[in-house]
N, C-alpha and C positions, 0 to 999 in steps of 0.2 A: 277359958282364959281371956283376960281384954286385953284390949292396945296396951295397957299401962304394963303388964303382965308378960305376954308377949317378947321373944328377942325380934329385935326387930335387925334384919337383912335386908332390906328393900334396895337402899341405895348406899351411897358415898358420899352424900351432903345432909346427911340427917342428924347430925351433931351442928354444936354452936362454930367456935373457933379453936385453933391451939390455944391453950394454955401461953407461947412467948407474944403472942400478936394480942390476945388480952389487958394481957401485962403492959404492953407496949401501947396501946390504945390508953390506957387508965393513965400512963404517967404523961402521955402528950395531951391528953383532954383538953385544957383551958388555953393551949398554947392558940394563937391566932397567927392563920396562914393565908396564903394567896390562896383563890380556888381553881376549880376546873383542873385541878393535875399541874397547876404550876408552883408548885410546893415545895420545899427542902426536902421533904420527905417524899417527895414523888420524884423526885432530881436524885437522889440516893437509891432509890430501888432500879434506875432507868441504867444508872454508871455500873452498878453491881451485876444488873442482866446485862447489861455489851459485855463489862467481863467473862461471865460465867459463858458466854456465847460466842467468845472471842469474835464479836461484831463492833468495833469501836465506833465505827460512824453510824450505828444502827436507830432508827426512830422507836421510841418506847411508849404505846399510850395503854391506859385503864382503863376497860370497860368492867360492867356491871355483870354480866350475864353470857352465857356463849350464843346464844339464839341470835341476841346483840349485835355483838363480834363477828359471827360469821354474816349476818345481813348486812352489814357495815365494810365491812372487807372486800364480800362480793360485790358488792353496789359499786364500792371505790374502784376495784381492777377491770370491772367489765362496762365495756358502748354499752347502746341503750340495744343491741341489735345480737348480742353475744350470750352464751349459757354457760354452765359451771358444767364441766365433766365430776363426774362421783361415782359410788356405787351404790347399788341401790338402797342399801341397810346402809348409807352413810343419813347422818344425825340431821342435815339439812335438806335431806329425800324423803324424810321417815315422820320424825317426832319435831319440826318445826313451825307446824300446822301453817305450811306454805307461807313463811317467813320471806324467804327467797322468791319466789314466785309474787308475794306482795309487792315487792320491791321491783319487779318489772323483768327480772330475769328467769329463764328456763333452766332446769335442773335436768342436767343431761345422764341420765342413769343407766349406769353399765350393771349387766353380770356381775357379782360378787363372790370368791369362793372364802368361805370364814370371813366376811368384811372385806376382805380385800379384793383390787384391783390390779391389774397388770400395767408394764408399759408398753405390751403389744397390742394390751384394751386400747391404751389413751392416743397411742400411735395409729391404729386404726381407725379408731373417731374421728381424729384429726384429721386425716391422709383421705377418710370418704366424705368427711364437707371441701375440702381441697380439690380432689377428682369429683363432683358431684356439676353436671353441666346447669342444674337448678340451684346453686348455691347459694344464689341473692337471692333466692325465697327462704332461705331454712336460715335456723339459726344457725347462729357460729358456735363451735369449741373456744371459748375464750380464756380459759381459767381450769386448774387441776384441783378438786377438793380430796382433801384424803382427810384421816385422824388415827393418832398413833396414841394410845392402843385404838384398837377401832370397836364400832359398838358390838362387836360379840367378842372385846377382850383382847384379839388376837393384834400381832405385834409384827408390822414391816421389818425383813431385817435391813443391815444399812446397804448389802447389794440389790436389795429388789427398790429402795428410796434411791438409790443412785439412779442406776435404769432409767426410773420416773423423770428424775430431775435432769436427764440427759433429753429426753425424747419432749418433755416441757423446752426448754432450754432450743433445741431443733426446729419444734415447729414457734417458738416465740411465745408462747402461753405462759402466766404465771403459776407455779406451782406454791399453793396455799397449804398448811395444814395446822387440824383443827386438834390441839393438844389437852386437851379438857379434863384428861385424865394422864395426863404426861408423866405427872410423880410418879405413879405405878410404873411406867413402863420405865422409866431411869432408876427403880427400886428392885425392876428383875431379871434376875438372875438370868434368863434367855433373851433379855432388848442387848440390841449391842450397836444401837446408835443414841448419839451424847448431842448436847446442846449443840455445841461448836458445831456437830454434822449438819443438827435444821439451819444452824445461820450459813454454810458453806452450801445446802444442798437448793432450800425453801427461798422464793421470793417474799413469803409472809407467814408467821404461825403465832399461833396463841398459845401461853403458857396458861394452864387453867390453876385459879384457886379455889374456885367456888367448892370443886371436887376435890381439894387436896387440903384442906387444914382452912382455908379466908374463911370469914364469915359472908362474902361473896368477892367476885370478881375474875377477871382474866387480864393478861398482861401481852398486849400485840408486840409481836418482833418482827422489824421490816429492814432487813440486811441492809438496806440501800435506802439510809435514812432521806434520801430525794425524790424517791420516786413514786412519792402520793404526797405532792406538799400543800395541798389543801384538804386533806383529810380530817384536823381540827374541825373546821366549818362541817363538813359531811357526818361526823361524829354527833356533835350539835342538833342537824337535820333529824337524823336517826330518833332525836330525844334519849341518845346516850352518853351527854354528857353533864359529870355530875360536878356541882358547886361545889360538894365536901367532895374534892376529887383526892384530897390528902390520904382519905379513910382507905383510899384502895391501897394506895401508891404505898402507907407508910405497913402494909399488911405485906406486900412484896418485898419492900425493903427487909423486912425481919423475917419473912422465907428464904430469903438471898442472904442471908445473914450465915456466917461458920458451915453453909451448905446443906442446910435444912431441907432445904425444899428435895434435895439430890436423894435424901435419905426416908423423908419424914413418910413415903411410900411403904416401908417396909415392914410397921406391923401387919398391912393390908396384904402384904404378899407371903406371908409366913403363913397368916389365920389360911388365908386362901388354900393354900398347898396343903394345909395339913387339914381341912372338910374335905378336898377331893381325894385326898388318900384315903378317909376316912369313908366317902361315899365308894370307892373301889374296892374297899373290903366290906360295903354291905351288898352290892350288886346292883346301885343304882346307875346308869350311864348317864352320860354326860353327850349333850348333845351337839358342843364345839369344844375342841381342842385346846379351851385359852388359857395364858401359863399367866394372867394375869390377877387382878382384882374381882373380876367377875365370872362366874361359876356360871353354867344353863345346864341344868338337871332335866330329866323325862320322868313324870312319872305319871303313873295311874291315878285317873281321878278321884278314888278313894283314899289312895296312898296322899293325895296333895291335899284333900280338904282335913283328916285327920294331923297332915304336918303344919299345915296350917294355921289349926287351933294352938300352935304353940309357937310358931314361929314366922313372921311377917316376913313374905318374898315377896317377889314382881312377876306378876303372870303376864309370859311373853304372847304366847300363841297356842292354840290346840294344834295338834297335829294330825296327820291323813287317819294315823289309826288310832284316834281317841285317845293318845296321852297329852298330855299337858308340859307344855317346854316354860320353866321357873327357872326365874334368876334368883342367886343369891348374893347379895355384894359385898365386897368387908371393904372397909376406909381404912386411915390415918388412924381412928381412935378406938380400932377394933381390938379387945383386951384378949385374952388367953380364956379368963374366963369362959364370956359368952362365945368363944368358939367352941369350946367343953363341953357345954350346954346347947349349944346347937347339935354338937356330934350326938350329945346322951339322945338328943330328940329324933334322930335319923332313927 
């Protein structure tokens, strides 16, 4: 079978856009606007996210990409002397091919169990640069990175984010979080923390589009719209900020629109639910727990190169005994169909 041929699972951005933000793109085209995000239509998505986040004084800006975003964020919160607490499989430790480390900062990587992080991790990190009699040599704890869902899917609930934002909050560190795949986890059925939580809980988080229906983009939310008030200019610096800054802004605004963006997760999490069901009555395991958008199957490497020829996944890693750990992803535009057809190929 080829690529064309192929269902393709890889990822969550491998379609174009929705269908309303198309729409919505085509009948604003020729309209002329201010740029760099200072737009009516970027003024409209910024008023509707305070809303949706019950953050009224909150700063709303658009970047392009999450790699972006989070080099842009960290940059902004931390001295030149300070690091980012994370865990190890977080997105800016892993796959940002030293994004963050470009930018002059340390990636401070904890233990992870499923993705995640504790707040007696982050409390401990902190607490031995604090007791550390060498402390002006090492760097600092300066900053909390987390991402809800996190990259193997799995989902903080809102007592283990509280903790976090209690023991940030203690020792003075911003608590950041990287939302990249946020629609999913406000689409299921087991997240039971809501917008309004990251603006009451987070110093700073991203709403992701790129992974949720945009044709690209993320949307920063910073509770305390004062407290990076030259972030503009450092945006700028980055080389992330865009002239047609409307294109992102006016793609949020119709995410934020009758509450799209809260829902538009949920063919992703049905397809999802219903291949792991489907992988549990063939006897394939699953190699994380995640109730989300993304699946990690085991399997044999005969069993993966034959499923293969028929269906594009994302090979994570080989394992200690020779099976092979594959992701399979489902998005926003994932139909019933190709999940039928994905099952027939199991």
């Amino acid at each position: 079978m080829d690529h064309l041929q192929r269902l393709s699972f890889t990822s969550d951005y491998m379609e174009g856009a929705h269908p309303a933000i198309l729409r919505r793109l085509l009948e604003t085209n020729l309209e002329k606007t201010p740029g760099y995000g200072l737009d009516p239509f970027s003024e409209s998505a910024r008023e509707k996210i305070r809303a949706a986040c019950r953050v009224p004084d909150a700063a709303v800006w658009f970047l392009a990409g999450g790699t972006q975003t989070n080099a842009v964020m960290i940059d902004a919160f931390l001295r030149p002397w300070q690091g980012v607490i994370s865990a190890e499989s977080g997105h800016i430790s892993t796959h940002e091919a030293g994004a963050i480390e470009f930018g002059g900062h340390k990636v401070l990587a904890l233990p992870h169990r499923n993705g995640k992080i504790s707040a007696e991790q982050i409390r401990a990190c902190a607490a031995a640069w604090q007791q550390d009699a060498n402390r002006e040599h090492m760097v600092m704890p300066g900053m909390v990175y987390l991402s809800h869902p996190t990259e193997y899917g799995t989902l903080y609930s809102l007592r283990e984010l509280q903790e976090i934002s209690e023991v940030c909050r203690a020792f003075q560190i911003p608590l950041y979080l990287d939302g990249a795949r946020l629609a999913y986890a406000l689409s299921c059925p087991e997240n039971d923390v809501t917008l309004p939580d990251l603006g009451r809980l987070c110093d700073a988080f991203y709403i992701g589009g790129t992974k949720c229906g945009a044709l690209y983009g993320e949307a920063v939310v910073i509770p305390d719209g004062k407290a990076l008030p030259h972030l503009f200019t450092l945006i700028k610096q980055h080389g992330a900020l865009l002239a047609k800054g409307r294109i992102t802004g006016l793609q949020f605004d119709v995410l934020f629109t009758d509450g799209l963006y809260e829902t538009i997760g949920r063919p992703a999490i049905e397809a999802a639910a219903r291949i792991r069901s489907a992988l549990a009555e063939k006897g394939i395991p699953l190699a994380v727990p995640s109730p989300t958008n993304q699946i990690f199957l085991l399997l044999d490497p005969a069993r993966a190169e034959a499923l293969s020829e028929k269906v594009e996944m994302s090979f994570m890693e080989r394992t200690d005994d020779g099976r092979l750990l594959m992701r399979i992803a489902t998005g926003w535009a994932t139909t019933p169909e190709d999940t039928e057809r994905l099952i027939a190929c199991l």
